[in-house]
C-alpha atoms as one frame of an Amber mdcrd trajectory, in Angstrom:
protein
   0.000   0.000   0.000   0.980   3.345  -0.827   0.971   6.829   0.583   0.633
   9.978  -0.972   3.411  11.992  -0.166   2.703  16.148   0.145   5.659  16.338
  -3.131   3.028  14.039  -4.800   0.522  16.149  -4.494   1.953  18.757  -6.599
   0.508  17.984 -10.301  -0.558  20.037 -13.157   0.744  23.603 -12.401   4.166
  23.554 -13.884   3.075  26.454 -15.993   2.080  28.744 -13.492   5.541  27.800
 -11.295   7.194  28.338 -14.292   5.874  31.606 -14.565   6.372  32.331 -11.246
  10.309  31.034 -11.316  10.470  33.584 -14.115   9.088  36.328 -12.256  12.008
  35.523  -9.735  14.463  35.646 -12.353  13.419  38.866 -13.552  13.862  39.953
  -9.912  17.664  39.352 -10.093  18.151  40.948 -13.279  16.034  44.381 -12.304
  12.791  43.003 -14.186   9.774  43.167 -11.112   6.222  41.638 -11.805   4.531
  41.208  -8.729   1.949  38.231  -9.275  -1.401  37.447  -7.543  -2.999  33.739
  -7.988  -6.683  33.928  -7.301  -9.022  31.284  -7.721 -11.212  28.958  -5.756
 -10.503  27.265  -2.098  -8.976  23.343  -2.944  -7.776  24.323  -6.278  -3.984
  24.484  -4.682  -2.587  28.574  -4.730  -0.876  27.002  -2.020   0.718  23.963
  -2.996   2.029  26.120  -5.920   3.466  28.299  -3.921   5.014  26.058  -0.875
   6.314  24.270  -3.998   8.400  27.452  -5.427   9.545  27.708  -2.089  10.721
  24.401  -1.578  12.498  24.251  -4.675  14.088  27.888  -4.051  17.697  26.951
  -3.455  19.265  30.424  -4.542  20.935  31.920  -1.809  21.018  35.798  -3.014
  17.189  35.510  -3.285  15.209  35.259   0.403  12.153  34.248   0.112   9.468
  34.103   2.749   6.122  32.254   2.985   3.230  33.973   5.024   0.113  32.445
   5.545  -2.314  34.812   6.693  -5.207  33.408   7.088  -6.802  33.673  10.651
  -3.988  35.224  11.557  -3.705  38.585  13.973  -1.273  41.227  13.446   1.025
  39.997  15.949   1.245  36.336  15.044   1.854  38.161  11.249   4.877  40.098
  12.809   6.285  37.091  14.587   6.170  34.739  11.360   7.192  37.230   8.697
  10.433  38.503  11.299  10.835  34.470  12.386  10.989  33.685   9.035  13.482
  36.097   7.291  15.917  35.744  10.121  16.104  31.552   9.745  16.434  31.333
   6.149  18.742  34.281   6.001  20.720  32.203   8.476  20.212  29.063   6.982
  21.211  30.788   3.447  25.126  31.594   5.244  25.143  27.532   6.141  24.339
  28.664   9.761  22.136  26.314  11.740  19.494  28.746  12.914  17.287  28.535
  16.455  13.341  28.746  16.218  13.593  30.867  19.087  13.069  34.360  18.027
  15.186  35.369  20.801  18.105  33.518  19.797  17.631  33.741  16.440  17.761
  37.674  16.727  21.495  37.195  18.838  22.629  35.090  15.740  21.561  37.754
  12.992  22.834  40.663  14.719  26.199  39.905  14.155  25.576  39.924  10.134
  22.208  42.118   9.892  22.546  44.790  13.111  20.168  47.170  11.648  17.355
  44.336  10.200  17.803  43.146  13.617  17.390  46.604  15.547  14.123  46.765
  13.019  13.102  44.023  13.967  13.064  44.194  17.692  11.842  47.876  17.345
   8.600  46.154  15.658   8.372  44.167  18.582   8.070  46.809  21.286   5.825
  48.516  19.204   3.714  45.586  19.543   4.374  45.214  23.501   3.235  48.734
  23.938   0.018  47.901  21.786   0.863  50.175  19.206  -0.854  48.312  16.394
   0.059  51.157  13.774   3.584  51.504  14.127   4.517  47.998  14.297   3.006
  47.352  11.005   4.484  50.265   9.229   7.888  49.674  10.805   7.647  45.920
   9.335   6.669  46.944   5.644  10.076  48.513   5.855  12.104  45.828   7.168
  12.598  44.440   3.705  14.098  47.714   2.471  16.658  47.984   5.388  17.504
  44.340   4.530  18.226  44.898   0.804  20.362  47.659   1.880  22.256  45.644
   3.932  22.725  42.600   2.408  22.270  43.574  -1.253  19.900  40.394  -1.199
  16.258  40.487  -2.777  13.748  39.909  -1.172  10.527  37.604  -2.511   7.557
  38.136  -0.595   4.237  35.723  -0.684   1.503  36.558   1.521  -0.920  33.440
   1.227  -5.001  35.122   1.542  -3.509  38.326   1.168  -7.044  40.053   1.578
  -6.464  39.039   5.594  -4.601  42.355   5.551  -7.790  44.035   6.130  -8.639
  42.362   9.475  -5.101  43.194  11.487  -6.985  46.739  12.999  -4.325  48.646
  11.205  -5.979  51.728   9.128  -5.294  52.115   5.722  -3.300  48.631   5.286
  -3.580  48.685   1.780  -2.790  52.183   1.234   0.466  51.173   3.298   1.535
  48.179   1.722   1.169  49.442  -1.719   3.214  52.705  -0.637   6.036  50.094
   0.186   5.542  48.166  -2.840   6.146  51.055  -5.429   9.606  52.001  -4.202
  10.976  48.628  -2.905  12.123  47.206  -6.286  14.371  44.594  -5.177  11.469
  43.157  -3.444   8.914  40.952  -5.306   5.322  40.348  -4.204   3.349  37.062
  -4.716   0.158  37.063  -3.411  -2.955  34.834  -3.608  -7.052  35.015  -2.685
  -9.466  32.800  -2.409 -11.939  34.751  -2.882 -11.905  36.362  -5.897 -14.129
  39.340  -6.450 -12.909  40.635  -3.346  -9.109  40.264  -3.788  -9.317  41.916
  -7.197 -11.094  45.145  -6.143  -8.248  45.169  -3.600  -5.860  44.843  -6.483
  -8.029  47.425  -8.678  -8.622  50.012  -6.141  -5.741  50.266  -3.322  -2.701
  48.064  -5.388  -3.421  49.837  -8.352  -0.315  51.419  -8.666   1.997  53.223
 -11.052   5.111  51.260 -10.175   4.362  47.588  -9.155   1.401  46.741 -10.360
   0.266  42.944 -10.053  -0.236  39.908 -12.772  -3.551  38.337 -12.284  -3.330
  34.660 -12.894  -6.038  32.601 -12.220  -6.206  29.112 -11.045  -8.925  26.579
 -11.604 -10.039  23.188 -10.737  -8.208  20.963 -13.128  -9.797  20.046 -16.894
 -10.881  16.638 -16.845  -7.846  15.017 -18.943  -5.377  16.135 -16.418  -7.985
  15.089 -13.211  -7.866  11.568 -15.021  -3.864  11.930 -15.245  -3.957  13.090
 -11.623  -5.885  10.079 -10.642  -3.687   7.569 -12.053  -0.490   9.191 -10.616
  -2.481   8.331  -7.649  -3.404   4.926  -8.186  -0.842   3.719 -10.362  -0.648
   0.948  -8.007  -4.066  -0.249  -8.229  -6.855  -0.832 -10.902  -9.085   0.937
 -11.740 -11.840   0.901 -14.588 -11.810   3.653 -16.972 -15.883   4.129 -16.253
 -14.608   4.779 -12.426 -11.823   6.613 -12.997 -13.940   9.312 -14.730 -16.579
   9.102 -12.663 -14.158  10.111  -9.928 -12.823  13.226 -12.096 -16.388  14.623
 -12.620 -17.614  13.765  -9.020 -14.366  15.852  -7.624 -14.805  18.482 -10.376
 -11.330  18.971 -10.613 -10.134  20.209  -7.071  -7.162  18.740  -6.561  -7.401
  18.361  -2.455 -10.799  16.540  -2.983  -8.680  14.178  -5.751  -6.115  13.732
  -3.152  -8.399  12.887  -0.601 -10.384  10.748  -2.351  -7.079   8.697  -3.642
  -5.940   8.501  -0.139  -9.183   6.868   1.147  -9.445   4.363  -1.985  -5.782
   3.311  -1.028  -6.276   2.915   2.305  -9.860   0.800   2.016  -7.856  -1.380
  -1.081  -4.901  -2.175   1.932  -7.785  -3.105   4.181  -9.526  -5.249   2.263
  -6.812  -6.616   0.471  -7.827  -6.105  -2.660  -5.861  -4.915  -5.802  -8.725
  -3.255  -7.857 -11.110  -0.690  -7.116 -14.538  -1.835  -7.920 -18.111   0.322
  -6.891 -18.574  -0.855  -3.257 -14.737   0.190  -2.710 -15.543   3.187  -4.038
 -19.084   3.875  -2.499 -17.137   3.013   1.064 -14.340   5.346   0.284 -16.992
   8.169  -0.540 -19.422   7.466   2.301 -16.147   8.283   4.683 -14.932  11.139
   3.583 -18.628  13.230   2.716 -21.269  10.994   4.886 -19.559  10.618   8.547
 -19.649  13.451  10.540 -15.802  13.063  10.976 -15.009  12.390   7.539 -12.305
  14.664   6.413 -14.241  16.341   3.545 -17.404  16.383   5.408 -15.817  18.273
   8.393 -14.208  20.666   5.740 -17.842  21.307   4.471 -19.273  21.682   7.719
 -16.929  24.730   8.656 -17.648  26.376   5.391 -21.093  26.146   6.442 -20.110
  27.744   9.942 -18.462  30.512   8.039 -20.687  31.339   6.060 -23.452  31.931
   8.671 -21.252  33.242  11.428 -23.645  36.140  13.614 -26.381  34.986  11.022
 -29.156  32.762  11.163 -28.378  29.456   9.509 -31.744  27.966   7.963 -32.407
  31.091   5.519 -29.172  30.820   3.819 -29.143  26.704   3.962 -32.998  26.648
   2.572 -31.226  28.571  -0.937 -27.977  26.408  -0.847 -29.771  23.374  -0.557
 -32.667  24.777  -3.396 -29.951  25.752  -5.597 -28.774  22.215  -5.131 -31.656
  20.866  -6.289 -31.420  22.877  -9.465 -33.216  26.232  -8.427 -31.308  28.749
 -10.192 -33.453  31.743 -11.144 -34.403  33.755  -8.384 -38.111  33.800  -9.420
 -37.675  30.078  -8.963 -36.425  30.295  -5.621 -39.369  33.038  -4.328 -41.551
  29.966  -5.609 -39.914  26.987  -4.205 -39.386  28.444  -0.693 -42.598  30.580
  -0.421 -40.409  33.310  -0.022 -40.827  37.485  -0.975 -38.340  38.397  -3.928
 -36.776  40.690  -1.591 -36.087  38.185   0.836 -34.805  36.178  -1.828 -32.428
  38.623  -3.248 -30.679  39.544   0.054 -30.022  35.684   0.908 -28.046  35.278
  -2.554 -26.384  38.244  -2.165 -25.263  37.060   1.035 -23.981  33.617  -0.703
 -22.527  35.777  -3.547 -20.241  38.032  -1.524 -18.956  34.920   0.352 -18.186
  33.758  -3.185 -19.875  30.144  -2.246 -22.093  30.971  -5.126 -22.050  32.811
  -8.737 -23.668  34.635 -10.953 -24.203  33.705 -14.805 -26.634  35.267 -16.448
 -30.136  35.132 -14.460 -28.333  31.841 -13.218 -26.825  31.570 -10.071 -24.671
  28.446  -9.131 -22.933  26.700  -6.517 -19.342  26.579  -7.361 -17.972  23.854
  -5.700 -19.520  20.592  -7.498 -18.370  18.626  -4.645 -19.954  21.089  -1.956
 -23.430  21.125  -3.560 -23.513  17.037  -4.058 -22.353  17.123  -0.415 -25.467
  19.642   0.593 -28.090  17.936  -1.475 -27.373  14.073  -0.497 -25.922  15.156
   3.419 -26.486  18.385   4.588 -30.064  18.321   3.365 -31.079  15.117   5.380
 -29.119  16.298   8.459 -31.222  19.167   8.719 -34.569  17.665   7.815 -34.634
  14.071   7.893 -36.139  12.346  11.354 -34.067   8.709  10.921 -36.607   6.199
  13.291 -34.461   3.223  11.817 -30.736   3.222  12.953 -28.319   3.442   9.971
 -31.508   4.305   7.573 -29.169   7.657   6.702 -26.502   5.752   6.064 -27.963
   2.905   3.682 -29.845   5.499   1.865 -26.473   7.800   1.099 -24.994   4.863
  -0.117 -27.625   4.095  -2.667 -27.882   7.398  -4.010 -23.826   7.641  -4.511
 -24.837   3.864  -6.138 -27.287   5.318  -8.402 -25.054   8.439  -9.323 -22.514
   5.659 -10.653 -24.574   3.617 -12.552 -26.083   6.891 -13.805 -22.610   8.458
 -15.187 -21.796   5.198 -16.782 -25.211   5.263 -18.912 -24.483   8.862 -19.890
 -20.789   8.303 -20.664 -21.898   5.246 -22.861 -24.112   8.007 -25.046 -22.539
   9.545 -28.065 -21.335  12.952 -29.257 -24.629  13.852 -31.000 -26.927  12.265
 -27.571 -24.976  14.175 -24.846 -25.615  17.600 -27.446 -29.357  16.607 -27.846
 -29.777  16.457 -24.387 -28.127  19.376 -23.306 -29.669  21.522 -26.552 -32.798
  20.334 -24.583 -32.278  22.146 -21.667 -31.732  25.684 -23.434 -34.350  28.005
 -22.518 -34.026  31.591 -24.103 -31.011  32.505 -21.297 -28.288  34.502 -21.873
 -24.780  33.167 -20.266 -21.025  34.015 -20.723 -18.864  31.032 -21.480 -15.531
  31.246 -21.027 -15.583  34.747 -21.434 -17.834  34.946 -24.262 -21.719  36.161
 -24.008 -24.317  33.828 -25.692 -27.456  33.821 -26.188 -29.264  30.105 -26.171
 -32.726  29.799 -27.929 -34.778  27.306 -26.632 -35.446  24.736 -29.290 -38.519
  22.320 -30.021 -37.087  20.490 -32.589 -33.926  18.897 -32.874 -33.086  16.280
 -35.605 -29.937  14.418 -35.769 -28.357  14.263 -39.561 -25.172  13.799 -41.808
 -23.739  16.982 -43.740 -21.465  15.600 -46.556 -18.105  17.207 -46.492 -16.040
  16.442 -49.567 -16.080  13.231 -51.446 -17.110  10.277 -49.136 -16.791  12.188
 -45.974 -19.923  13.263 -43.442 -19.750  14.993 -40.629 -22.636  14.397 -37.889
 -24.424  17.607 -36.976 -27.861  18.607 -35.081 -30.468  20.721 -37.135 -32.317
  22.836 -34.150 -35.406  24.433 -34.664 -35.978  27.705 -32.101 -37.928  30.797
 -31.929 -34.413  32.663 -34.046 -35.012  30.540 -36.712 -32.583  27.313 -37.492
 -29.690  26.132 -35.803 -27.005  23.886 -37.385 -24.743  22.580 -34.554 -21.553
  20.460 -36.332 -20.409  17.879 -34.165 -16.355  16.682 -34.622 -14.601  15.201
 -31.758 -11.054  15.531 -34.066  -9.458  18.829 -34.751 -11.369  20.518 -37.005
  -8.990  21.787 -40.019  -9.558  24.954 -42.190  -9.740  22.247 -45.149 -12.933
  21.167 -43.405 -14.443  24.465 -42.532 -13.732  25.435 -45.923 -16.294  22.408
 -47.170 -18.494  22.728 -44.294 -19.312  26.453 -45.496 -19.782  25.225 -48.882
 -22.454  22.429 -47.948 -24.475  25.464 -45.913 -24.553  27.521 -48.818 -26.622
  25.014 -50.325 -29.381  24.182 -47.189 -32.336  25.783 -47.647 -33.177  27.295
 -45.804 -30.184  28.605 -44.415 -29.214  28.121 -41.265 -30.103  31.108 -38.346
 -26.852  30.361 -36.889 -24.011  27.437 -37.316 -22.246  26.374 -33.855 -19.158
  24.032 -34.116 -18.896  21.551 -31.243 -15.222  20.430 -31.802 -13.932  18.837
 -28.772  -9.912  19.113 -30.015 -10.545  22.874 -31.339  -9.930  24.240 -34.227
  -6.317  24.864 -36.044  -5.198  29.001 -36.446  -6.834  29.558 -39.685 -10.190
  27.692 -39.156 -10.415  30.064 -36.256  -9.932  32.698 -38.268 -11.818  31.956
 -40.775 -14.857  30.920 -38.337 -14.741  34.397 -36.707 -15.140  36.347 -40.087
 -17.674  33.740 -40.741 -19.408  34.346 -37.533 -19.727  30.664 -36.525 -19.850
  29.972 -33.102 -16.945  27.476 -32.033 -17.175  25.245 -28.865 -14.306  23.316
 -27.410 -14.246  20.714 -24.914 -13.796  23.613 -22.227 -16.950  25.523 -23.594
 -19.726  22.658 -23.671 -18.390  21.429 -20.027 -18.831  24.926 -18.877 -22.448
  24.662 -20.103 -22.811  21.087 -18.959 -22.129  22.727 -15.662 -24.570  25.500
 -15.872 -26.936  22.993 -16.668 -26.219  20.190 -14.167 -25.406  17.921 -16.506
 -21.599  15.293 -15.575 -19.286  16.546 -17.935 -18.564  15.666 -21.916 -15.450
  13.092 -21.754 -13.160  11.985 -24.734
């Protein structure tokens, strides 16, 4: 039996550490691009950054790590001062002390006046003055550079916690610093989004030092599946599973790892050397359906979070409605028996703690694994009255049975069935799709038929009828080339009538000139990333190759 080791759970970002190792680079040669990941909780802005860190073996570079989450401004001064002292030690091959104390004796020697700053910082913090020990610490790093002639890399982890140390005008401060401390590079990261880039639009907008957004998501499927069998490559596995596990984790890489860990731990257990559904349903059942499980618990704090000083059952009643597929608001003022204004102020609520978003008239939870765990957990533990001991538990287990057996009929259906159904679900909405605004007609017709393209060769495509007139949706799971476009816009000269609009569904894209050529056309062009983003919106398990 294997374990998964925390180096092994590092998959999938080289990109964005390459980018980042880059941005170091720069650093050294007088280049500074201070960088801010932002993206969702459990899609690993940590592990990317813990593993630049851990790599980091440049000794005129210092770089820090600084988790601030939950943290107060004191524990913030301790850990950033802790921290540049040992590995500024450590860096001259000197074994360093965790005692700040001693630590501070070692430096002072090398670093008298970072030291002196440093100590400074902490009377300001014995005497309670919050204000100066904060700005006396965003200097430290320029008194440092002076006197080592080091740089200085700086990565605050939830960055937006800034705003909770009771220091006025933290921002303002910090981004003060940031302009005219250009040996010192910033990496910082949010999980929350909207909020972290009005921060970075309104009080780090700034004419030196200015901050590259980069945003990072739950993994695509192909690299979930790759993930997963990193994982596993010790066991089997059917392919059916495998997926199933990628679209039930939607890509978050700590629900992946978690979910490995469990399947690993159950196959040593057991003693078995392939993964089959009761495996599976076992593994699942321990992580979301016990109390203690380890995702479970994680869900259960978001939960506490989120209605912290606020009444719990109006803002469960919408997450667990929206889990059941309530999207509009009009729907929820129905389903509840609520007032529209009542409505409104409960999803604004979820919105600004980012558990939800906005598409369209949509809204959506964002987590897939959160809202599965609300709908088949949180639901029952708020409303069900179990007379029958383990009733809960038999129950859970058959629905995570049934959502098996259900993915593996889907993923059995072809190209042109899993379009069908989801062209079925379109109702006159308006949504933005990886960063393009469409607007979807809801059809009452849709035919499946063969468009011949060249001599011998058909392509399968959908004829949609709608209230705009006719769609023609082309369906290619292959590249499509500008060859084919070329004869596809040939054949559609001669349907009458002509087609409303054209959408191509090509799962592998299109080459450079068939996108070209498709945008003067004015086709719509979906990749794989585009119809799983409206699987999503629709509740529908994602399209796999």
């Amino acid at each position: 039996m294997n374990i998964i080791d925390y180096d092994h759970n590092f998959f999938g970002r080289q990109h964005i550490l390459d980018v980042l190792r880059k941005r170091v680079l720069g650093l050294k040669e007088g280049y500074r691009q201070n960088v801010a990941l932002l993206g969702s909780k459990t899609t690993g802005k940590s592990s990317i950054v813990r593993k630049l860190v851990d790599d980091h073996d440049d000794a005129s570079v210092l770089m820090i790590y600084l988790d601030l989450e939950s943290r107060d401004l004191s524990y913030f001064c301790l850990q950033f001062n802790k921290s540049l002292l040992y590995y500024f030690l450590k860096n001259k091959n000197i074994t360093p002390q965790e005692d700040f104390k001693l630590l501070c004796l070692s430096a002072k020697a090398f670093i008298p006046q970072t030291v002196a700053a440093i100590e400074a910082i902490h009377d300001h913090l014995d005497k309670g003055n919050l204000a100066d020990a904060y700005s006396s610490l965003l200097a430290v790093p320029d008194i440092f550079v002076l006197e080592t002639n080091q740089c200085v890399v700086l990565i605050l982890d939830e960055f937006q916690h800034l705003s909770q140390m009771d220091v006025p005008d933290a921002f303002a401060q910090l981004g003060m610093r940031i302009m005219t401390q250009k040996n010192c590079l910033y990496i910082v990261t949010s999980s929350y989004q909207a909020q972290a880039k009005a921060i970075l639009s309104e009080k780090l907008s700034l004419l030196f030092g200015n901050f590259e957004e980069i945003y990072v998501t739950p993994f695509d499927l192909v690299t979930s599946q790759r993930f997963i069998d990193k994982h596993l490559s010790n066991l089997k596995m059917g392919i059916q599973l495998r997926h199933f596990m990628a679209d039930f984790t939607g890509g978050h890489p700590l629900y992946i790892n978690m979910l490995s860990q469990e399947l690993i731990c159950l196959s040593g257990v057991f003693k078995q050397e392939e993964i089959y559904v009761p495996i599976l349903t076992q593994a699942i059942e321990n992580l979301l359906f016990n109390p203690w499980g380890v995702l479970s618990r994680h869900f259960d704090l978001v939960i506490h979070e989120l209605c912290r000083g606020k009444t719990e059952g109006p803002l469960s009643s919408v997450l667990i409605a929206m889990a059941e597929g309530k999207h509009r608001v009009a729907d929820l003022v129905m389903h509840l028996s609520i007032k529209p204004a009542q409505a409104n102020v409960r999803v604004n609520a979820l919105l600004a703690s980012e558990i939800i978003e906005k598409n369209g008239n949509y809204y959506h939870i964002k987590d897939k694994l959160f809202k599965y765990w609300i709908k088949c957990v949180y639901k029952r533990r708020l409303r069900a009255i179990d007379l029958e001991t383990g009733r809960g538990r038999k129950l859970f287990k058959e629905e995570i049975n049934k959502a098996v057996n259900d993915f593996q009929g889907i993923a059995r259906k072809d190209l042109a069935s899993r379009m069908t159904d989801l062209l079925n679900k379109f109702d006159n909405e308006a949504f933005e799709v990886v960063g393009r605004r469409y607007k979807l007609s809801m059809f009452n017709d849709i035919e499946p038929l063969k468009l011949r393209l060249g001599a011998g060769n058909f392509v399968d495509v959908l004829s949609a009828n709608g209230e705009e007139g006719q769609w023609l949706i082309v369906l290619k799971k292959d590249p499509m080339l500008e060859n084919d476009l070329n004869m596809l816009l040939e054949e559609m000269k001669k349907l009458n009538p002509k087609p409303s609009r054209c959408v191509i569904v090509s799962l592998s894209g299109l080459d450079d000139n068939a996108k070209i050529r498709a945008l003067q056309e004015k086709l719509w062009v979906w990749n794989e990333e585009e119809v799983n983003a409206l699987m999503h919106l629709y509740d529908e398990p994602y399209l796999i190759r």
